[in-house]
C-alpha positions, -999 to 999 in steps of 0.1 A, spaced: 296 908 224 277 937 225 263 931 186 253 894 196 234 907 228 216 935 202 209 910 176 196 882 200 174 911 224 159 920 186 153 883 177 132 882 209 115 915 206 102 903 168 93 867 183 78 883 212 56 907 195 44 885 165 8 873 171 -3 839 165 -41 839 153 -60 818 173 -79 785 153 -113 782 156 -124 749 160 -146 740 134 -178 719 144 -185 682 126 -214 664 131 -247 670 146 -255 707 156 -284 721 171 -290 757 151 -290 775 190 -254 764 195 -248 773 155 -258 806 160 -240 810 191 -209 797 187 -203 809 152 -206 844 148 -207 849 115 -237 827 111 -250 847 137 -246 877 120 -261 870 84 -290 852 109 -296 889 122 -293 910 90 -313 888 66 -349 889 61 -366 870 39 -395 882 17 -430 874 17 -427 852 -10 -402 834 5 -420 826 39 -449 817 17 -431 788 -6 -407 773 25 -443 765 38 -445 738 11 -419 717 31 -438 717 62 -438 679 76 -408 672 57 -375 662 68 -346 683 61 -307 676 59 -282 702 56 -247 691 55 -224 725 56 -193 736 71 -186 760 96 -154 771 75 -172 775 40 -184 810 31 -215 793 10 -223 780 41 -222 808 63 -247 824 41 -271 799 28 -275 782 64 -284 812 85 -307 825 59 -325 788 59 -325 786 94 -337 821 95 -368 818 69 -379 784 87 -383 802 122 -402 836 107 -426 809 83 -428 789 116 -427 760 96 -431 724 114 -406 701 98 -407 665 105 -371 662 115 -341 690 107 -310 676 107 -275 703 106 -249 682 105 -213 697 102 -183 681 82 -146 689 84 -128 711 54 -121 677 38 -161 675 37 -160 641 57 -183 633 86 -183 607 113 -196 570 106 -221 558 82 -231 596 79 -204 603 48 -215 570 29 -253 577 31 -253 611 17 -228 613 -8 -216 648 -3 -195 666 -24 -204 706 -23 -214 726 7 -239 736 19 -261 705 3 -297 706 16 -315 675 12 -353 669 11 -370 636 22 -401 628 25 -399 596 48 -374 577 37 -375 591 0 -349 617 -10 -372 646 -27 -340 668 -43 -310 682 -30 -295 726 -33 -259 721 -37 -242 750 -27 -266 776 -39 -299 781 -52 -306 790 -88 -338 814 -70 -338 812 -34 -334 788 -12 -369 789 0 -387 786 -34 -361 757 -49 -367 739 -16 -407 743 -20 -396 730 -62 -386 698 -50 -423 690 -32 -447 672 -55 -476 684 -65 -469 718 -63 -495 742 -83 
């Protein structure tokens, strides 16, 4: 009795003591970049410590006007480096976009409605450029230079 009553008190001390870590709930859809930073720390974090260089602020001026789609996930590491920086680099350029869109999918990449049809996602983070209704390029996943001078790239015209 006594070995039953030691093995069932450890049982309990081992179930008792494990930890469960807690899930985040990842976003999908449309975020504002406030509640991004906010509620995801470690966009929040490479926000903070990432500063673009001159050049940079300089060429993500070409996109000024334009609209902007990033589709990204709060659970991809790509993500939670190439978004912040973005997000970062538009705000120090004080660039005036037509429209910026962040729009969140699930780890299976999928997102609400029409939304998954109409881009055709496959990688994140995918930024997409339009100019009106005309797609202007897309980044998948990561720039070959920066993101600010392969999103200028995709602008006709440029010098």
């Amino acid at each position: 009795m006594y070995k039953t009553w030691s093995i069932f008190l450890l049982v309990l001390t081992l179930v008792a003591c494990q930890t469960t870590p807690i899930a985040r709930e990842d976003a999908v859809g449309l975020i504002d970049n406030e509640v991004l930073l906010a509620q995801f720390p470690q966009f929040n974090t490479q926000y903070h410590s990432y500063q673009p260089t001159p050049d940079e602020l300089q060429a993500i001026k070409r996109i000024e006007g334009k609209t902007l789609v990033v589709l990204f996930g709060t659970w991809c590491h790509d993500s939670e480096r190439e978004v912040p920086r973005l997000l970062k680099t538009l705000a120090l350029a004080d660039v005036n976009l037509s429209a910026l869109q962040l729009l969140a999918v699930n780890p299976s990449k999928q997102l609400p409605g029409a939304a998954q049809r109409a881009y055709d996602l496959r990688y994140t983070p995918t930024f997409i450029l339009f100019e009106g209704d005309r797609e202007l390029g897309r980044i998948i996943e990561r720039p070959a230079v920066t993101l600010a001078q392969d999103l200028a790239a995709l602008v006709p015209g440029r010098d």
